[in-house]
ROGU-459195 format. One record per residue (C-alpha): y, z, x; residue in one letter. Coordinates in steps of 0.05 Angstrom, whole numbers, plus 32768, in hexadecimal, padded with zeros to 4 digits. Last residue first. Layout:
BEGIN
YZXa ...
This chain:
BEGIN
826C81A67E1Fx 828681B07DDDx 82C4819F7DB2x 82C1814E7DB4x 827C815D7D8Dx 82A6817A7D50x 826081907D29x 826881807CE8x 827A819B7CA0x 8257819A7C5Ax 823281E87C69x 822082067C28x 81E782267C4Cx 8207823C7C91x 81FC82117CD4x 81B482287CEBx 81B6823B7D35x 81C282167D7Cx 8203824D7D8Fx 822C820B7D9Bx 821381E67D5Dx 8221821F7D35x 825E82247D4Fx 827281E47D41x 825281E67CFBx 827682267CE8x 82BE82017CFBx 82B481AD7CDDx 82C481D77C99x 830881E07CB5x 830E81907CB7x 830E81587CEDx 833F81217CF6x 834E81057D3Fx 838781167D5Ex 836081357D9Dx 8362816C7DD3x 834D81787E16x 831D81AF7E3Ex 82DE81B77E22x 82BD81EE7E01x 827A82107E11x 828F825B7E27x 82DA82577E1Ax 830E82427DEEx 8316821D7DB0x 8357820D7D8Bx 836381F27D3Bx 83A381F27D19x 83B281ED7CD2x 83C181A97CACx 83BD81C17C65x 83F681E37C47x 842B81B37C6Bx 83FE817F7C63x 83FA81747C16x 83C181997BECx 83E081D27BCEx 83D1821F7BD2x 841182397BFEx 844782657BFDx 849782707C0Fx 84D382AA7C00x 850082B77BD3x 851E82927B93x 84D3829A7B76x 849582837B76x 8460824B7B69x 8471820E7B9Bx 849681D07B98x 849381A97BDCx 846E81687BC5x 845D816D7B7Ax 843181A27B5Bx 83EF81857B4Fx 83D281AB7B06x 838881A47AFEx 836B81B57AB8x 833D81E17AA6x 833282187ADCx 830D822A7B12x 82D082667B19x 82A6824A7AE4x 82AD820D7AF5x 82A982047B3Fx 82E381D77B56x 830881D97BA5x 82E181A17BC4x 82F081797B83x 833D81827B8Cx 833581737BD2x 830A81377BCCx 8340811C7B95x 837881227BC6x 835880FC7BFBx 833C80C67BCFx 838080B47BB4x 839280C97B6Bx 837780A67B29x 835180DE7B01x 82FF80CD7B07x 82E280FC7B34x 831181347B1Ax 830681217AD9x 82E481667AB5x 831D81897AE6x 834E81677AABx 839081477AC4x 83D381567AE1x 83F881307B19x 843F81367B39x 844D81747B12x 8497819A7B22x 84C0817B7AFBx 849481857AB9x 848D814C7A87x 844081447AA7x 8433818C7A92x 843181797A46x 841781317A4Bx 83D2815B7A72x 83D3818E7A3Ax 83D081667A02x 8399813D7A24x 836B81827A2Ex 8380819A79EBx 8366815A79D0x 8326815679F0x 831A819C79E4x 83268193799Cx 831B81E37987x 82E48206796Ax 82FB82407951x 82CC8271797Fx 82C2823879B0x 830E823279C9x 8312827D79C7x 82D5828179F7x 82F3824D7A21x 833182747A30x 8350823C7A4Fx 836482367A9Fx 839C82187AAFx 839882027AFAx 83C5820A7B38x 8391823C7B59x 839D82797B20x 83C3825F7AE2x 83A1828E7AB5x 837F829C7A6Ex 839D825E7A48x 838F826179FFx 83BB829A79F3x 83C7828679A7x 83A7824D7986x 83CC822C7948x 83C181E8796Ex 83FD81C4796Bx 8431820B7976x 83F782337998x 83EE81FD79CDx 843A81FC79D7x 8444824979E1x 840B82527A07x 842582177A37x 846C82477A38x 844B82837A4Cx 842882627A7Fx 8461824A7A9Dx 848B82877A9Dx 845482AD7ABEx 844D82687AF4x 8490826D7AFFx 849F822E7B28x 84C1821B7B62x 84E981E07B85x 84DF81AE7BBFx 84F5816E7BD3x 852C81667C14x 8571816C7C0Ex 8573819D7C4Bx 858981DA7C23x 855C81C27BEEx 852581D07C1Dx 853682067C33x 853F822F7BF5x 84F782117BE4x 84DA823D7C20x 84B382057C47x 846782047C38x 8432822C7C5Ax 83F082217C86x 83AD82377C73x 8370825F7C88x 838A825A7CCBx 8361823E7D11x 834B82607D50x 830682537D78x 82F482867DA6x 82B882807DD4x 829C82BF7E09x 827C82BF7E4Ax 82B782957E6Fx 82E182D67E81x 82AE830C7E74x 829D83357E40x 82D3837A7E4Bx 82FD83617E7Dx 830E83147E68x 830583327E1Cx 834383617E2Bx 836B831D7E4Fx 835882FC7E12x 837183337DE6x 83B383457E12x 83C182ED7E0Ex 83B882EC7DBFx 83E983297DC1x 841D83057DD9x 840F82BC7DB6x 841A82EC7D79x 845C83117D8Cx 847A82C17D9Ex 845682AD7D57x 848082ED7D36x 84C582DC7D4Fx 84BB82957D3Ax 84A482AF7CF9x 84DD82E27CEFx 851982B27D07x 850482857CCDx 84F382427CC2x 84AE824A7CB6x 84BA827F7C75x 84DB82B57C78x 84B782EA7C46x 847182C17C3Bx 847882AA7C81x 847A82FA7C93x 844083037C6Ax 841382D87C86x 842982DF7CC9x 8402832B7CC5x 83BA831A7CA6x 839D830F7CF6x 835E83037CE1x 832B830E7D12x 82DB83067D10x 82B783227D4Ax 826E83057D4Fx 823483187D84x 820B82EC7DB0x 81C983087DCBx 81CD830E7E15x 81ED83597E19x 823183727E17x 825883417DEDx 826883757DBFx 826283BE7DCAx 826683D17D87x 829B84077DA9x 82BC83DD7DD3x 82C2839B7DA5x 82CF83C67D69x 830C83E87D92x 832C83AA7DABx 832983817D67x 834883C37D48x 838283BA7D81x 838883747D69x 838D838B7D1Fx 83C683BD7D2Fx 83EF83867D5Dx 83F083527D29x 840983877CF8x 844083917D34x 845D83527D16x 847383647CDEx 845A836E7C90x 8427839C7CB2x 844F83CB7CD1x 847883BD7C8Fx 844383D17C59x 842B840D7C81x 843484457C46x 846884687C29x 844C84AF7C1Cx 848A84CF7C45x 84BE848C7C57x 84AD845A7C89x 84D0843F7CC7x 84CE83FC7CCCx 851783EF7CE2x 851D83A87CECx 854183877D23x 854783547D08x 856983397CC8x 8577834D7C7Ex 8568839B7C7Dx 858883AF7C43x 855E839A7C12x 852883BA7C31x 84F183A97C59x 84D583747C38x 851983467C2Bx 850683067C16x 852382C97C34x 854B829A7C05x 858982B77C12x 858682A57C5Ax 859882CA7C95x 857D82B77CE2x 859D826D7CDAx 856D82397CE0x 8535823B7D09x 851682277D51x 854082197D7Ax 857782507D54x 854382847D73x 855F827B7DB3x 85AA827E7DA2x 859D82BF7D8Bx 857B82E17DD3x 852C82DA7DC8x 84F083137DB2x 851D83397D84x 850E83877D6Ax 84DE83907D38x 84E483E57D2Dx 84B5840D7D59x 84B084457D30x 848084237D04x 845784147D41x 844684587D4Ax 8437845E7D05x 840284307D04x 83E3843E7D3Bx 83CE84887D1Dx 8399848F7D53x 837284B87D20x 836284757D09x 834984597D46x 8315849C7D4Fx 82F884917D09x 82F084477D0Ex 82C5845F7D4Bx 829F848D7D22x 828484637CF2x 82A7846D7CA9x 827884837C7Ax 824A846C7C4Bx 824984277C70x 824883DD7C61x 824C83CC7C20x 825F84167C17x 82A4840B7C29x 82D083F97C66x 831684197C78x 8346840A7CA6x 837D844B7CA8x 83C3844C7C9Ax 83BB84667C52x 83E4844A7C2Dx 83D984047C53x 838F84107C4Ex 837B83D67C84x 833983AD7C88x 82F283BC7CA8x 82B583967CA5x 827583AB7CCAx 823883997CDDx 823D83557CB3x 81FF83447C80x 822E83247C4Ex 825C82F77C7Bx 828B830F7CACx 82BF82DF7C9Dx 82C282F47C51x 82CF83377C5Dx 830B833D7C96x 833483127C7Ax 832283237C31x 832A836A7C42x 837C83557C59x 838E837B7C9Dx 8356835A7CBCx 8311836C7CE6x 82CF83527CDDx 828F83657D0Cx 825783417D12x 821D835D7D3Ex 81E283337D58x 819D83527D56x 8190833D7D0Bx 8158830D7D1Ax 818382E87D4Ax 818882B07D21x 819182D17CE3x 81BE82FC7CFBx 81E582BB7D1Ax 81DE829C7CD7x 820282D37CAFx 823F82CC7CE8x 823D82787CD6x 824482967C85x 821482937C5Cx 8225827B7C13x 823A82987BD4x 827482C67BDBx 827B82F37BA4x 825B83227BBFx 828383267C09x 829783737BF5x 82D083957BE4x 82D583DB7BC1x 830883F57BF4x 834883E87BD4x 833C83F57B94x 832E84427BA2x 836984507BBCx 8379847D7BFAx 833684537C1Dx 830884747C4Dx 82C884527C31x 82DE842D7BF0x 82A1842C7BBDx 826C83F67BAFx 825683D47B68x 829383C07B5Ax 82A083877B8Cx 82E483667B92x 82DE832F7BCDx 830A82F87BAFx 8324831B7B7Ax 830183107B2Fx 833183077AF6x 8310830B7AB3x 82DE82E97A85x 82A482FF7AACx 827F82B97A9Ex 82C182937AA3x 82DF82AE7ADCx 832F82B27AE5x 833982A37B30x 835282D87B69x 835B82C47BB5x 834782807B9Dx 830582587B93x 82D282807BBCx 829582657BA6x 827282557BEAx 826982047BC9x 829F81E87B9Bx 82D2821F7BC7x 82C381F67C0Cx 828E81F47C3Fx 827F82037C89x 8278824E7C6Cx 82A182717CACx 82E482497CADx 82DB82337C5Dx 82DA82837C48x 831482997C79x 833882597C50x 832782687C0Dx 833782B97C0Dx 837E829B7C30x 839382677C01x 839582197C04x 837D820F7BBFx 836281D07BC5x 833681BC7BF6x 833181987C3Bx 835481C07C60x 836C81917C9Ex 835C81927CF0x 8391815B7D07x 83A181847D52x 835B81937D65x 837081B07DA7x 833A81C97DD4x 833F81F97E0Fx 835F820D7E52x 83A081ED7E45x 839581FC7DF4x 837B82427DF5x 83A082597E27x 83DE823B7E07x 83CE82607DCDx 83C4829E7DEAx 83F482BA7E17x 83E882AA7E63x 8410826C7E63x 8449828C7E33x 845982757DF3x 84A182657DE9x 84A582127DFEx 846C82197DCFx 849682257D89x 849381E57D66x 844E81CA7D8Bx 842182077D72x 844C82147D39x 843C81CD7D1Bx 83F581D97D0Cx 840E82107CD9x 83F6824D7CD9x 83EA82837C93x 83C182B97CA9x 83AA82B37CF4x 835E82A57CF5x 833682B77D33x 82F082B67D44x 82D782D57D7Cx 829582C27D91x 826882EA7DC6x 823B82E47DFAx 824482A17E03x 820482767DF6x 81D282527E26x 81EE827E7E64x 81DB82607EA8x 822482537EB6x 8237823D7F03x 826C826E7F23x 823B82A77F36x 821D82717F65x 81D7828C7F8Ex 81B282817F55x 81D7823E7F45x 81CA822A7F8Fx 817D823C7F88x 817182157F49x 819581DF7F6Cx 816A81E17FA5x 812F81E57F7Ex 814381A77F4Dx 8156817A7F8Dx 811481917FACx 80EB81857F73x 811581367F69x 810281347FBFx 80B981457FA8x 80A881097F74x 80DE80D17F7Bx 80E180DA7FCAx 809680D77FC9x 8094809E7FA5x 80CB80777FC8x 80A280858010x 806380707FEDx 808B80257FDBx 80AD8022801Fx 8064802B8038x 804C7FEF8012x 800080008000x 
């Protein structure tokens, strides 16, 4: 035989055992080079109420060690990741992060909806069969992730791990906190703001665990009330990246004398928390929880990944109050990007810089404060949604002879009391149609039409897969109502959200760490394309209602 031919063979055969040897042998010797299959430990992270625009508007004033430029020099950038349901609300949008589904699917149609079956409002994670554990008032601790009805991507990694992974969920707001962790969670904890304390409830625990215990008796609350909000930039600064710092369409929720910063948040005897937490420093309070339940659950610390969900519930309400032109959120997203940098920096010490993932996105974005927007001659108005259905009851009594025929206007749709409607046996078809030419004389509807015709209404395909995403019938309503472009349900104060368009919508999506690539793309993905990711990344079972997909750009 050829020798050149033997000599390739044996090259092919024991120089490929050598090569794999000698690499096995360098990566041994290499601390640098991963062996891992799966980080240690995922942090997920979902800041109340961020638009995708922050993260460009305001980044000449994050810092390179903070945390969202961290996350997006070092990480990924999804920068066109969209909701792809209607309503755009918080209970909806922690739910969609973690199901990999929307409301038609996990359940979880609105913070509150009027249900059919129950014939009554039913909150998002209200659960009467359990009892508050460390709760002042009794209503605020009997929460539980019941009415959810799907697993969640932190139920999945139990599963997958045959229950030896912890999940932990912390938030200022239960649902934030609740419906992340999923329903077989190791612990969810939210914050009593009468009280001062986070509190759990018998879901979970009979008793508080010890460690929640010892951070309570901390009293961190308090010692940031007496901290005030003082100013993170010098006047002209701020005027960047708002419009003037005092508006009379801005809420006023610390006082009605307090109209700009610095704000005093000191609190009255028997007051409660409701402005720690209505500032800033409420961002501070649930990362300092984070801390704790990390140290003391001892997260990360072994080789079977563990879950920390974190809601930071805080910028919620101050865009509620402001709105994204203000001094207040700017202020707030340079305290944020802060503290984002202190708990990556903790998790650097505590896991292991590299050992962990973190993916951060927001369970919806908001829309410009209407005062603004007619300020700057641009579309936008409210309505009274009390007022409104008053009047509709009103009307349908008047040609119908029915009286309080619509229940609610919860989630932009009027929902009938279909009982009633049975009982005396009412035109359905006709109500439905009278109904549909009544709304569509209103200023403020661009589109109204029966949920029965969702699938069939004429409306581009995007808008109608949002309104369908967001339908389950006995938890949504009768007929749809689409408010027009920049109108929202309020009052002279103040901002919300809950609509389909962009500026409620398009939220931002980073990755970092353990697995992720560096870059960023434009393309269009969705926050139910989140669970699968990870899911993909950890190599388990996406969740059950899962519609999403992996975001392959995302991992290495």
């Amino acid at each position: 035989m050829n020798y050149s031919i033997l000599h390739k063979r044996f090259l092919k055969t024991f120089g490929l055992a050598l090569l794999i040897q000698s690499g096995a042998v360098a990566q041994k010797n290499n601390p640098a080079v991963q062996t891992e299959k799966a980080p240690k430990l995922v942090v997920g992270i979902v800041v109340d109420q961020m638009r995708w625009d922050y993260l460009e508007r305001f980044a000449p004033l994050f810092k390179s060690n903070g945390g969202f430029k961290r996350m997006m020099n070092q990480g990924f950038s999804n920068d066109n990741c969209q909701i792809g349901y209607t309503p755009s609300v918080t209970a909806c949008g922690h739910t969609g992060i973690y199901t990999g589904t929307v409301p038609a699917v996990h359940g979880i149609t609105g913070n509150s909806w009027y249900d059919s079956q129950l014939k009554r409002a039913v909150y998002c994670s209200e659960d009467r069969t359990v009892e508050g554990v460390g709760a002042k008032g009794a209503s605020d601790g009997r929460m539980s992730p019941r009415n959810m009805l799907t697993t969640s991507i932190a139920d999945e990694l139990r599963m997958a791990t045959n229950f030896k992974s912890k999940v932990i969920g912390v938030a200022i707001k239960d649902r934030g906190a609740i419906l992340p962790a999923g329903h077989s969670a190791n612990g969810a904890y939210w914050f009593d703001a009468k009280s001062g304390n986070f509190i759990t409830s018998t879901y979970y625990y009979n008793e508080l665990p010890a460690w929640v215990i010892s951070f309570n008796n901390r009293q961190v609350p308090d010692s940031l009330s007496k901290l005030g909000w003082n100013k993170s930039l010098a006047d002209q600064q701020y005027l960047q990246y708002a419009t003037a710092d005092e508006k009379n369409y801005e809420s006023k929720p610390f006082g009605a004398n307090q109209v700009k910063m610095p704000y005093d948040l000191s609190r009255k005897e028997n007051e409660g928390f409701s402005k720690v937490v209505g500032s800033h420093w409420g961002n501070t309070l649930t990362a300092e929880m984070a801390k704790a339940a990390v140290i003391a659950e001892e997260l990360g610390k072994d080789a079977i990944t563990d879950m920390l969900a974190v809601s930071f519930s805080s910028p919620d309400y101050v865009g509620h109050s402001f709105g994204p032109n203000s001094w207040e959120i700017v202020d707030n997203y340079i305290k944020l990007d802060e503290e984002l940098g202190k708990m990556f920096d903790f998790l650097d010490a505590t896991v292991g810089k590299g050992k962990y993932t973190a993916f951060l996105s927001a369970d919806h974005a908001v829309a410009h404060v209407p005062g603004f927007m007619k300020e700057n001659k641009l579309p936008g108005g409210t309505l009274d949604d009390k007022a409104a259905m008053d009047e509709m009851n009103k009307a349908i009594k008047t040609k119908f002879g029915i009286d309080k025929a619509v229940v609610s206007l919860f989630n932009y749709q009027v929902h009938f009391n279909r009982d009633l409607l049975d009982s005396v046996n009412a035109d359905k078809k006709a109500l439905n149609q009278f109904m549909v030419n009544y709304l569509m004389k209103k200023d403020y509807i661009l589109n109204a039409f029966p949920t029965s015709e969702i699938l069939t209404s004429p409306m581009p395909q995007y808008m109608r897969e949002k309104m369908a995403n967001g339908f389950l019938y006995n938890r949504s309503g009768d007929i749809q109502m689409v408010l027009k472009s920049g109108y929202i349900d309020g009052g002279a104060t103040g901002t919300t959200h809950g609509l389909w368009y962009s500026y409620d919508a398009h939220i931002p999506l980073l990755w970092y760490g353990f697995g992720i690539k560096q870059g960023r793309s434009s393309k269009r993905v969705y926050m139910h394309d989140i669970a699968s990711t990870v899911a993909a990344l950890l190599k388990i079972q996406e969740p059950s209602g899962n519609i999403g997909q992996p975001i392959e750009e995302v991992l290495k």
